[in-house]
One Martini backbone bead per residue (centre of mass of N, CA, C, O) as a GRO file, in nm:
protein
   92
    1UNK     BB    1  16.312  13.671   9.175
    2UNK     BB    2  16.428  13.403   9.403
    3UNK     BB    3  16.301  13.185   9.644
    4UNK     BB    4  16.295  13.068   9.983
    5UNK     BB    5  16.089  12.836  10.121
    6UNK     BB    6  15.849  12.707  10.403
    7UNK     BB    7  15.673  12.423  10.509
    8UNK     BB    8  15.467  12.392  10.748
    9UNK     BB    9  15.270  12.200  10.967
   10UNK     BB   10  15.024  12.334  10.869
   11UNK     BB   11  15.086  12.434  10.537
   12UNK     BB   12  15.256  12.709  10.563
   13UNK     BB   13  15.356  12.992  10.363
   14UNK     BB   14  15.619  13.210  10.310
   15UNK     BB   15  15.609  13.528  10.174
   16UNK     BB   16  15.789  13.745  10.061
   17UNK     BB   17  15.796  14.047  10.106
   18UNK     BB   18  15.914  14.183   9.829
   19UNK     BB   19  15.683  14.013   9.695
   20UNK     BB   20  15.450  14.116   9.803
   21UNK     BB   21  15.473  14.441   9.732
   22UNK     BB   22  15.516  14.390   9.413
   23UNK     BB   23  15.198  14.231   9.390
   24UNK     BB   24  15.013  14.329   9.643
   25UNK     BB   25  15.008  14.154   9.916
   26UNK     BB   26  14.752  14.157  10.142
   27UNK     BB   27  14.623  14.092  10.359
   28UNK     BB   28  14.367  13.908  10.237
   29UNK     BB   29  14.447  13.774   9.970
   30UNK     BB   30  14.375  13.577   9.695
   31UNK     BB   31  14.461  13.281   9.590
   32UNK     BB   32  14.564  13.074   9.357
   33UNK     BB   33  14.588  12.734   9.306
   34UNK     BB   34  14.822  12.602   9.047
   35UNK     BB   35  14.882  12.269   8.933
   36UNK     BB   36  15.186  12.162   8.766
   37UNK     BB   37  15.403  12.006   8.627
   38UNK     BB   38  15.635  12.145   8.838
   39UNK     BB   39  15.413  12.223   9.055
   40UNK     BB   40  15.311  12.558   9.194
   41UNK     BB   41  15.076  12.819   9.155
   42UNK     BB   42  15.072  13.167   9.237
   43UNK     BB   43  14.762  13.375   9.223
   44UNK     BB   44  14.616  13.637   9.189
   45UNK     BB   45  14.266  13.681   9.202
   46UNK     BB   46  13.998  13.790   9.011
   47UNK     BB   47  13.704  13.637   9.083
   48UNK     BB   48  13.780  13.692   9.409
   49UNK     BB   49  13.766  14.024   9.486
   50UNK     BB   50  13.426  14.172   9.522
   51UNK     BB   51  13.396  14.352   9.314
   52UNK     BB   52  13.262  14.605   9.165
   53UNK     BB   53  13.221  14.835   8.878
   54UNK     BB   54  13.172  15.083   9.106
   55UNK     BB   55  13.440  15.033   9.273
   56UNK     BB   56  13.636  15.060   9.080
   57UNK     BB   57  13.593  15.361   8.981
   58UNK     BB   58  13.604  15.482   9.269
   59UNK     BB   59  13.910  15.421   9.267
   60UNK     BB   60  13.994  15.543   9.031
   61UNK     BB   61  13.880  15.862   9.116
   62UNK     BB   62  14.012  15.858   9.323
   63UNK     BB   63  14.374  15.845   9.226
   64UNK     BB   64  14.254  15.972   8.979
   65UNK     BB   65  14.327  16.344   8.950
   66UNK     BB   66  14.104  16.521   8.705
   67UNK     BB   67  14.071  16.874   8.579
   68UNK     BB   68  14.051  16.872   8.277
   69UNK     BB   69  13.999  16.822   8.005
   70UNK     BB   70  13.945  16.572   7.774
   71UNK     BB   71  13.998  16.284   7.641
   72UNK     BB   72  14.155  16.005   7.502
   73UNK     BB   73  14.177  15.697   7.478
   74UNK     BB   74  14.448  15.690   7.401
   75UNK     BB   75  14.572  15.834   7.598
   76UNK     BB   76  14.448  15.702   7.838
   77UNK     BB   77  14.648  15.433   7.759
   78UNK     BB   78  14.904  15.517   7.794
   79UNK     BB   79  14.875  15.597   8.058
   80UNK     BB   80  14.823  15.301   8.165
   81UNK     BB   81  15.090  15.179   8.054
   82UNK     BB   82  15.269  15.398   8.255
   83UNK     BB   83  15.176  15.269   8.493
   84UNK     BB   84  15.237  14.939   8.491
   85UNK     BB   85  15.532  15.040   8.474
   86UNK     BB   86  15.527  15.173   8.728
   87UNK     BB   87  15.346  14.908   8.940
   88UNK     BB   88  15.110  15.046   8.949
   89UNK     BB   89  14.863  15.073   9.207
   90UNK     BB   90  14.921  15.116   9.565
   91UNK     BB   91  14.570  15.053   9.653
   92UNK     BB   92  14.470  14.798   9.573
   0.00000   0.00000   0.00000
């Protein structure tokens, strides 16, 4: 999808809702501005976005609920590509 937005006086620009959804922008989120030849682009931030390791996880463990056998990493994998086609988890 391809938008235009406008620069306001205050130098706010409005991103569009479907692409806040689509790449889950919600208020507070952190982007980096990384200016480009071409222009400048928004990317959400990873280094800034202040989780540890076991807060990561234990969002994983809400998300994911099971309770059957052990799995292979193997399927762990597969299961997680098979998530992140359809748009990744929605609470994150």
């Amino acid at each position: 999808m391809n938008a235009q937005t406008r620069v306001s006086a205050k130098g706010q620009v409005v991103i569009p809702k479907e692409i806040r959804t689509r790449h889950q922008m919600s208020a507070g989120r952190v982007l980096d501005v990384i200016e480009t030849p071409d222009g400048v682009l928004l990317r959400p931030s990873v280094q800034k976005q202040g989780r540890s390791v076991d807060e990561v996880l234990e969002r994983i463990r809400k998300t994911v609920r099971y309770d059957g056998p052990p799995v292979t990493i193997e399927e762990m994998n597969e299961t997680i590509e098979q998530m992140w086609a359809q748009g990744g988890p929605k609470d994150w």
